[in-house]
N, C-alpha and C positions, 0 to 999 in steps of 0.2 A: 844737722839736716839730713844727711846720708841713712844715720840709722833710724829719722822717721821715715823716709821712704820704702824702705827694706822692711818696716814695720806696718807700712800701709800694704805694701805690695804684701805681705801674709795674712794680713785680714782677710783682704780683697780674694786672694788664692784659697784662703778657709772658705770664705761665705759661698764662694763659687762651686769649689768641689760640696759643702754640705748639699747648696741647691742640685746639683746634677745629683745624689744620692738622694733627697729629695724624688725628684724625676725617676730614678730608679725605684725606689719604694713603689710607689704610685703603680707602673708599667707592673711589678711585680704582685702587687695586691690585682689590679687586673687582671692579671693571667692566673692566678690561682685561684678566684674562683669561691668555691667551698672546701676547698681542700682542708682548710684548718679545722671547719668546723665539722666536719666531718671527722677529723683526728678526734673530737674532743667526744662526740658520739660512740664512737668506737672504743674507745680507751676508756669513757664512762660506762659504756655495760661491760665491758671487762673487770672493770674494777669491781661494780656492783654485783655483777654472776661471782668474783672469787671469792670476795666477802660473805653475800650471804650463805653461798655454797661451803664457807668454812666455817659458817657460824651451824648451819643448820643441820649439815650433814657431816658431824664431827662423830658421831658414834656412826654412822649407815655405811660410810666407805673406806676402803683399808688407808695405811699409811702413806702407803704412793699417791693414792689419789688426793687424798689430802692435802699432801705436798704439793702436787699441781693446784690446787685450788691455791696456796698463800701463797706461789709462786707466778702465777697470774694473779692475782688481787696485788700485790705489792709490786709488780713490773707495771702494771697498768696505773697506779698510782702515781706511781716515781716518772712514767713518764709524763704523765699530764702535767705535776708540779714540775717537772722540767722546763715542756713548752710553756709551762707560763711566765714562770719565771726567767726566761730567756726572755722573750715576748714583752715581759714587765719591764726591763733592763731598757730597751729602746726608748720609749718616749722620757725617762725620765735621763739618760743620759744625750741625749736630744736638749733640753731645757739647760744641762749641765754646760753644755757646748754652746747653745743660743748666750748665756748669760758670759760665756770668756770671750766674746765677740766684743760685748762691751766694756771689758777688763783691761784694752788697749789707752797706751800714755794716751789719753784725750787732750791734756794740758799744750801739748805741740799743733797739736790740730786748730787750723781755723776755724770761725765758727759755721762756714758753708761746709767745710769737712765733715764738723759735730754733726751738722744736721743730716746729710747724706748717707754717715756710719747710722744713727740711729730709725731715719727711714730706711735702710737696708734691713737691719736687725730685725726691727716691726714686720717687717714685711715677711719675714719668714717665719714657716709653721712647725709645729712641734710633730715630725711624723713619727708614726707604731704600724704593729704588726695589724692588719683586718683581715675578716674573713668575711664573704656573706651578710650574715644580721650580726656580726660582732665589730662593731668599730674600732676602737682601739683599746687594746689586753694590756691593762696596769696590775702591780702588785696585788691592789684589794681584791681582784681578780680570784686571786689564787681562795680567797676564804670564801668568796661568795660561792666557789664553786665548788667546793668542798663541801662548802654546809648544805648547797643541794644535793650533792651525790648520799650524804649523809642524812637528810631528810628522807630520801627514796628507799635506802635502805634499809632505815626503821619501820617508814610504811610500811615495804612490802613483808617484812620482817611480822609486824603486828597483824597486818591484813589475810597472811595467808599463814596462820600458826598449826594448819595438818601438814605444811613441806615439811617430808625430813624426817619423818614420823614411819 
């Protein structure tokens, strides 16, 4: 009986600190705002100016400048998959953490216990990164946004074929 107690008392101290993190999230998605999306504005026409600018002006400007074009197109990239991929990692290790809540000896527990541990559990929500009009940033994240950055800059690619010229 001792080391059910000492194992209810850690649940109990998990669920408690996940909820206050929880609360933190929240206050934090508050205060910033647009911030993130704005990150992904900024870092998307940098990627998309290095890009085309090194597809199109590979014969018009010397070496150096070159070099800064795939040096901004490839920093600007790497950071976007960064935040996403950071970004992505929360809700799904969130879920990882909801489901060991209920990986607890349940067999020592009474059945008011059971019911109590799994009305707690339910009750808590899977939180992620938001911004603004971005909800919550998962993995697929990373392709969908991609293939748009990748869409834009075939358009404008196709669209305006005297740049560069």
């Amino acid at each position: 009986m001792p080391c059910f107690r000492s194992m209810e008392k850690s649940s109990e101290v998990k669920i408690k600190l996940y909820k206050n993190v929880d609360i933190l999230n929240r206050q934090y998605v508050d205060a910033a705002g647009y911030g993130l999306a704005l990150m992904f504005v900024t870092f998307g026409v940098m990627w998309i100016q290095g890009v085309t600018g090194a597809l199109r002006l590979y014969n018009a400007v010397e070496i150096f400048d070159y070099f800064i074009l795939c040096v901004v197109s490839i920093s600007g990239g790497a950071v976007l998959f960064g935040i996403i991929h950071f970004c992505g990692n929360v809700p799904e290790r969130c879920e990882v953490l909801m489901k060991s809540f209920l990986k607890c000896d349940v067999n020592n527990m009474t059945k008011m216990q059971r019911r109590i541990l799994l009305r707690t559990v339910r009750s808590l929500t899977v939180f992620g990164i938001s911004s603004g009009p971005i909800r919550l940033l998962k993995h697929k994240a990373v392709y969908l946004y991609f293939g748009g950055m990748i869409n834009c800059i075939v358009t404008f690619l196709v669209a305006n074929p005297q740049f560069g010229k």
